[in-house]
N, C-alpha and C positions, 0 to 999 in steps of 0.2 A: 174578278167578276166585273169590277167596274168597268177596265179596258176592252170586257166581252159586251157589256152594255152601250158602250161609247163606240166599241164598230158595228155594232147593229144598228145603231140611229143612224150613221155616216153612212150605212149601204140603205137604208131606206131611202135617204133623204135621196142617194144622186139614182136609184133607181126610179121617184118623180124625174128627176132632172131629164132623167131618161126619156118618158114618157114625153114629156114636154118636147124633148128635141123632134122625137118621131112626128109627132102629132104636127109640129112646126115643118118637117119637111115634107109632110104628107099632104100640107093646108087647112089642118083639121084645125079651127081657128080656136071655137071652143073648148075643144078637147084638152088645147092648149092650155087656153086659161084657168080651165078647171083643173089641170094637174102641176100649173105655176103656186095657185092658190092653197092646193094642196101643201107644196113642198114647202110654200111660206106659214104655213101655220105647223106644221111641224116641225119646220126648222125651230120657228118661237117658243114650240110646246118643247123640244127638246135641251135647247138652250136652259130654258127656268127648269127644268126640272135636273139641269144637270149633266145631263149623260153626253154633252161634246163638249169639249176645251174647250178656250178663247182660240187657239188655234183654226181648229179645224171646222167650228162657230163663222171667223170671219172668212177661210177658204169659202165654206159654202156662201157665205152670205154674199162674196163679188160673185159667185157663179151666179146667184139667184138677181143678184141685181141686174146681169149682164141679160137675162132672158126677161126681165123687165123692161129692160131698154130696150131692147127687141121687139116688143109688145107694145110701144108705148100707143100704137095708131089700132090698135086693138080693140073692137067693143062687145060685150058680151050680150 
């Protein structure tokens, strides 16, 4: 159950990522930001509550940083 719980965060979390990317190649600037912010609090909320490894925690987290630095001239 736990590994069914742990792949359910990890497809949540890179279907933000997802959204981000689109939004990012669409121009949608906000749309951006708000499904970055997303994926970063989820990513947080999943982390404390458990359900992703250290593994797969710090995969997403360079993915999540690399669309931050992407963002960085970004304003909302």
């Amino acid at each position: 159950m736990f590994h069914s719980q742990s792949k359910q965060a990890k497809l949540e979390i890179e279907k933000l990522f997802h959204e981000v990317q689109i939004n990012l190649e669409n121009n949608y600037k906000d749309l951006a930001i708000g499904a970055r912010k997303q994926a970063e609090s989820k990513l947080a909320q999943f982390k404390e509550e458990g359900r992703l490894s250290d593994k797969v925690y710090h995969k997403l987290k360079i993915t999540l940083d690399d669309y931050t630095k992407r963002m960085e001239g970004y304003h909302h």
